[in-house]
Jmol script that loads the backbone (N, CA, C; Angstrom):
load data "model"
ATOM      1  N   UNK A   1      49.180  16.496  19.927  1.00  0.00           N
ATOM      2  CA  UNK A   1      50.150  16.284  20.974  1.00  0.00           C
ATOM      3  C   UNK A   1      50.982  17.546  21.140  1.00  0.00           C
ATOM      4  N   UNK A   2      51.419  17.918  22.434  1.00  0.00           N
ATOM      5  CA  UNK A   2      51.901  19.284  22.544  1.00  0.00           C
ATOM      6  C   UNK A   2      53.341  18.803  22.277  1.00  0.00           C
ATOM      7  N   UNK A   3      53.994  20.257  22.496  1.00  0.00           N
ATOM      8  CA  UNK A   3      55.447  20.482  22.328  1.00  0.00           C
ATOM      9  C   UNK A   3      56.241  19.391  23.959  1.00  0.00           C
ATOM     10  N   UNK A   4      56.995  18.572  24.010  1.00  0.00           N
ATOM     11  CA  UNK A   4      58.059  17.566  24.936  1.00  0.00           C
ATOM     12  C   UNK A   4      59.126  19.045  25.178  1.00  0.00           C
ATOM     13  N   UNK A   5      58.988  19.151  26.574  1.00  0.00           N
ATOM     14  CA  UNK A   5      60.377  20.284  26.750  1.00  0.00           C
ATOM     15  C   UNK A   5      61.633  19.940  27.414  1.00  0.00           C
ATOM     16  N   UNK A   6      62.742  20.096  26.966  1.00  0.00           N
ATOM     17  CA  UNK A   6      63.580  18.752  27.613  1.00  0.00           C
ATOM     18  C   UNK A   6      64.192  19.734  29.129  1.00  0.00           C
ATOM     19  N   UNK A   7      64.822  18.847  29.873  1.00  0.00           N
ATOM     20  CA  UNK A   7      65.302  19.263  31.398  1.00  0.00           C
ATOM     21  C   UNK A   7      65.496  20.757  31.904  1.00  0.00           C
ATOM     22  N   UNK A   8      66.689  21.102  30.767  1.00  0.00           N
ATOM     23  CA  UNK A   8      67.171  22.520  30.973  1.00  0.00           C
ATOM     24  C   UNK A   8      65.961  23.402  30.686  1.00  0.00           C
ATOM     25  N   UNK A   9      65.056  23.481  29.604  1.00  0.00           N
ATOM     26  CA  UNK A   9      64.224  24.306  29.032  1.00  0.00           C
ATOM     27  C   UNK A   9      62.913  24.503  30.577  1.00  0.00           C
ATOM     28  N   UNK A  10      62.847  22.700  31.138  1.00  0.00           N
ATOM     29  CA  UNK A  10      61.873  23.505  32.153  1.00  0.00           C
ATOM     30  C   UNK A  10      62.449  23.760  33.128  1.00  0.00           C
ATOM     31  N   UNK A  11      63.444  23.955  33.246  1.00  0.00           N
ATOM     32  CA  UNK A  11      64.473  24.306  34.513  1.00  0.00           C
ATOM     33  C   UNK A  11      64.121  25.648  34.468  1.00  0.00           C
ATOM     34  N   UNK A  12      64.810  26.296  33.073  1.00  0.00           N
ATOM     35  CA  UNK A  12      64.993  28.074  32.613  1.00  0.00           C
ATOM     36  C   UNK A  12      62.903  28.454  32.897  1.00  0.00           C
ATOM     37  N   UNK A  13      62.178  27.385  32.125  1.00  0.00           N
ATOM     38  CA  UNK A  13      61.051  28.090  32.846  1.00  0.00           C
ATOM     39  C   UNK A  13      60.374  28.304  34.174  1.00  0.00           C
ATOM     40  N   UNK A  14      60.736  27.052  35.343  1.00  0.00           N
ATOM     41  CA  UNK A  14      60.934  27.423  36.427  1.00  0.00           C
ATOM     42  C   UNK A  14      61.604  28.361  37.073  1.00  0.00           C
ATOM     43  N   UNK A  15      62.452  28.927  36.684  1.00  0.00           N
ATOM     44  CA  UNK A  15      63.237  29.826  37.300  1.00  0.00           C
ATOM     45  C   UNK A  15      62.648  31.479  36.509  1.00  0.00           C
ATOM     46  N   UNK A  16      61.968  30.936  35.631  1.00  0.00           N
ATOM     47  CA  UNK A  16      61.319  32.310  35.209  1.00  0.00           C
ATOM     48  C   UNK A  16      59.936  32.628  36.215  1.00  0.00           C
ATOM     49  N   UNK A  17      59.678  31.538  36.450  1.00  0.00           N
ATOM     50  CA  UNK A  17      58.423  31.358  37.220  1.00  0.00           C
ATOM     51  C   UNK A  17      58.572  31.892  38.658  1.00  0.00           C
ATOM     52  N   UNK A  18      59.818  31.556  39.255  1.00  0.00           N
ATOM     53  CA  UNK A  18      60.163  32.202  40.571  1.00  0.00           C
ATOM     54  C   UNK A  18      60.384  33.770  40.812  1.00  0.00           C
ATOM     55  N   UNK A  19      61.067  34.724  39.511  1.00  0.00           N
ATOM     56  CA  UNK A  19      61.132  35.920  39.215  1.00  0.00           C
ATOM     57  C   UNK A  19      59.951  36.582  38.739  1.00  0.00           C
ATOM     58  N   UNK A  20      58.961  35.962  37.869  1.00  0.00           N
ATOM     59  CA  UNK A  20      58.093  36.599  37.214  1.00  0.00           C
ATOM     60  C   UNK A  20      56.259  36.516  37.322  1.00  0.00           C
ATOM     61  N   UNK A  21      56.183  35.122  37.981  1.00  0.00           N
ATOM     62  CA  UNK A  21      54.630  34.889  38.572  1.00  0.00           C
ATOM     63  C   UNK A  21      54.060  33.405  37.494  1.00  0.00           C
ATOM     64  N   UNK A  22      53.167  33.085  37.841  1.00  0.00           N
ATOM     65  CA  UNK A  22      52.492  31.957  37.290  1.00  0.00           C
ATOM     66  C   UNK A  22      52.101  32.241  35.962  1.00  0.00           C
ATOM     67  N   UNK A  23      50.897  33.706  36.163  1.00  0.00           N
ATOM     68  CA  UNK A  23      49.914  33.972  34.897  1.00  0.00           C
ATOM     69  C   UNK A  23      51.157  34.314  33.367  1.00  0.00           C
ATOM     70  N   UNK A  24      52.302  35.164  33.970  1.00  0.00           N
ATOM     71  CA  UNK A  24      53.036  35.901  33.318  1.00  0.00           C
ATOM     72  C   UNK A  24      54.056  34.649  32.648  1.00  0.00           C
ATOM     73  N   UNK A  25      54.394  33.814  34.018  1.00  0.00           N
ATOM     74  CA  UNK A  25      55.175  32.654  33.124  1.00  0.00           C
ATOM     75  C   UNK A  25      54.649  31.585  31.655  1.00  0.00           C
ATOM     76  N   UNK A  26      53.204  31.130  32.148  1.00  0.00           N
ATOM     77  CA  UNK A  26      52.095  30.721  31.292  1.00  0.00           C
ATOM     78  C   UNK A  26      52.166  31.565  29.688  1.00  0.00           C
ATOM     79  N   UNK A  27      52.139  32.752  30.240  1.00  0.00           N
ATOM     80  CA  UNK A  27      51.856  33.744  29.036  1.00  0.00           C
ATOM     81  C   UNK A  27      52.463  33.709  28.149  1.00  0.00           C
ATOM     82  N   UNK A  28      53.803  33.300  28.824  1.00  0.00           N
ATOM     83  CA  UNK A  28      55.215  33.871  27.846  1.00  0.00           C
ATOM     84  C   UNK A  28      55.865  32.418  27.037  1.00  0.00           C
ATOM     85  N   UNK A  29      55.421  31.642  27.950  1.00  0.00           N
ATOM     86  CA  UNK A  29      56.345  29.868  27.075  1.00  0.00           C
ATOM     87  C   UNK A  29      54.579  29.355  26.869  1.00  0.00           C
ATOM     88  N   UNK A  30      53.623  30.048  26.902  1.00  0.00           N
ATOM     89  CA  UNK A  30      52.245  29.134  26.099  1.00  0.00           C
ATOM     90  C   UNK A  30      52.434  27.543  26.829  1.00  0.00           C
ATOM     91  N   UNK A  31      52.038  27.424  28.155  1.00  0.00           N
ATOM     92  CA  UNK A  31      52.411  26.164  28.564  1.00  0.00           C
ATOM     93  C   UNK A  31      50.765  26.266  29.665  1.00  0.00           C
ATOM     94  N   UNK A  32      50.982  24.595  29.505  1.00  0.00           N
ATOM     95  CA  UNK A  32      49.374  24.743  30.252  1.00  0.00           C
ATOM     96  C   UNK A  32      50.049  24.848  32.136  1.00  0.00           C
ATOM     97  N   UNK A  33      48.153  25.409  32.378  1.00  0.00           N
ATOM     98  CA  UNK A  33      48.977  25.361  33.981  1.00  0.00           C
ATOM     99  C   UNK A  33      49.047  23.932  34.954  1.00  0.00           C
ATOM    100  N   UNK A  34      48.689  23.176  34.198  1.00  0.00           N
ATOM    101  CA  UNK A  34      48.655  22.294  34.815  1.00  0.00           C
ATOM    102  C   UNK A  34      50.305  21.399  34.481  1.00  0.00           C
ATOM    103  N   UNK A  35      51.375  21.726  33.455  1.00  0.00           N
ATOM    104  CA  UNK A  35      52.280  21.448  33.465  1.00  0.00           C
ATOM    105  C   UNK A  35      53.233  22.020  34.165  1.00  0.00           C
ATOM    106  N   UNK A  36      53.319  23.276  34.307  1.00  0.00           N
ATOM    107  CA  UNK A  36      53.811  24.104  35.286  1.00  0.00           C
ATOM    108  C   UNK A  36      53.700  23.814  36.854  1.00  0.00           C
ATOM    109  N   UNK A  37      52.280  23.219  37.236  1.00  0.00           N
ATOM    110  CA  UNK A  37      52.309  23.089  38.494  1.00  0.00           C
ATOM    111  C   UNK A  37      53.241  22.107  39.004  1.00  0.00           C
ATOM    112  N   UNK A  38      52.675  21.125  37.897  1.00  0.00           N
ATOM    113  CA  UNK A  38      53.743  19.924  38.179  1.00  0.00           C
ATOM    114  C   UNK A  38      55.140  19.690  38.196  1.00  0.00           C
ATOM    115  N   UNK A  39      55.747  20.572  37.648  1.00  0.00           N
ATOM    116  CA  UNK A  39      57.017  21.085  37.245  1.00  0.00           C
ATOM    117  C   UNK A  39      57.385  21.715  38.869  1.00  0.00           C
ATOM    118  N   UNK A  40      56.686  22.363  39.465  1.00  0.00           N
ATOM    119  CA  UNK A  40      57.362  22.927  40.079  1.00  0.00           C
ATOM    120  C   UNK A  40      57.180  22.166  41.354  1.00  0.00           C
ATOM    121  N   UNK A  41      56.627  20.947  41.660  1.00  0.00           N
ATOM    122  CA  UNK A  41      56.232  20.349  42.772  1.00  0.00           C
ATOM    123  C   UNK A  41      57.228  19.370  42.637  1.00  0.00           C
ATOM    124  N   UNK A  42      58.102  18.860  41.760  1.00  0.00           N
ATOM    125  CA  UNK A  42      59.155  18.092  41.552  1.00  0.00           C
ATOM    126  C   UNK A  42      60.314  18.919  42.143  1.00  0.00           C
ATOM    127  N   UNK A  43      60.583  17.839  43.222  1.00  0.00           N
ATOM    128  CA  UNK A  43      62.249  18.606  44.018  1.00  0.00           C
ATOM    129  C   UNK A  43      63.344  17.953  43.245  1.00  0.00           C
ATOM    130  N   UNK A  44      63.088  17.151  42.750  1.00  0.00           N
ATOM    131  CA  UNK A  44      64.659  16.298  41.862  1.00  0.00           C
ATOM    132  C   UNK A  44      64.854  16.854  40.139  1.00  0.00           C
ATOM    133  N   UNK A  45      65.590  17.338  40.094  1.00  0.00           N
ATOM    134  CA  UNK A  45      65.370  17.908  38.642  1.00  0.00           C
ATOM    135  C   UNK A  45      65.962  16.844  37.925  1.00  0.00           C
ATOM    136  N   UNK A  46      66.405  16.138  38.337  1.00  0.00           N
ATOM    137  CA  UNK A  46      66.496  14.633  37.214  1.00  0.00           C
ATOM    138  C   UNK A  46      65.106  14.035  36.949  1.00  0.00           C
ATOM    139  N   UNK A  47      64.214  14.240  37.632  1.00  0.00           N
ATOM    140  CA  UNK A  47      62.934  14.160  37.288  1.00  0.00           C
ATOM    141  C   UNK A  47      62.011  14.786  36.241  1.00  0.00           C
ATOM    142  N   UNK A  48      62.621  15.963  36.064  1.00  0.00           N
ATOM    143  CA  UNK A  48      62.521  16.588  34.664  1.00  0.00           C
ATOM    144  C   UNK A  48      62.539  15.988  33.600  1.00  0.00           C
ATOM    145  N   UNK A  49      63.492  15.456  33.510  1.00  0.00           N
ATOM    146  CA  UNK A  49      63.632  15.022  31.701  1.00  0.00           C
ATOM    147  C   UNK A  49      62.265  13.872  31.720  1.00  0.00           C
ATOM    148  N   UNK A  50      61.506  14.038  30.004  1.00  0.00           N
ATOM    149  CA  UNK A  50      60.962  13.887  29.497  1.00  0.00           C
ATOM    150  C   UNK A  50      60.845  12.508  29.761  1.00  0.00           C
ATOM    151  N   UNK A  51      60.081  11.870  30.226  1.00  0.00           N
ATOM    152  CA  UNK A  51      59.676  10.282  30.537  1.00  0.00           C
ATOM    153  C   UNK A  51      59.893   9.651  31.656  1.00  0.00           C
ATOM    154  N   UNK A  52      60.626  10.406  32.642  1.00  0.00           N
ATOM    155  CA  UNK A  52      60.990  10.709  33.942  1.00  0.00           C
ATOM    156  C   UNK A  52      59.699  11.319  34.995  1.00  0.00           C
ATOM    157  N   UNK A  53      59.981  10.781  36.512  1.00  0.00           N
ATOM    158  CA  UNK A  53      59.381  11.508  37.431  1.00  0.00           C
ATOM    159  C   UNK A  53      57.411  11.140  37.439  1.00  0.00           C
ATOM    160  N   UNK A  54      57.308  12.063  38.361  1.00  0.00           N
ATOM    161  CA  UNK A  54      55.492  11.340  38.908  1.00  0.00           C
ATOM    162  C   UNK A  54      54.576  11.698  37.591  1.00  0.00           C
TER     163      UNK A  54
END
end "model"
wireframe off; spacefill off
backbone 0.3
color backbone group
């Protein structure tokens, strides 16, 4: 089972993601891309936290 990242943590990696690119964001927090995508297709960031959202 992977690492649970709570609200703020994928907030700070979204926002790394907007400055720095997909491959480079991936690279740097070791996160699959398929969590990332999803992360960033969520407009409610209360949807973030961990057990929350689609």
């Amino acid at each position: 089972m992977g690492k649970w990242y709570t609200k703020e943590e994928k907030i700070k990696i979204i926002k790394y993601y907007h400055k720095n690119g997909y491959m480079n964001t991936i690279k740097k927090f070791t996160i699959a891309k398929e969590n990332l995508s999803r992360w960033i297709k969520i407009t409610n960031e209360d949807n973030l936290t961990p057990g929350k959202g689609p």
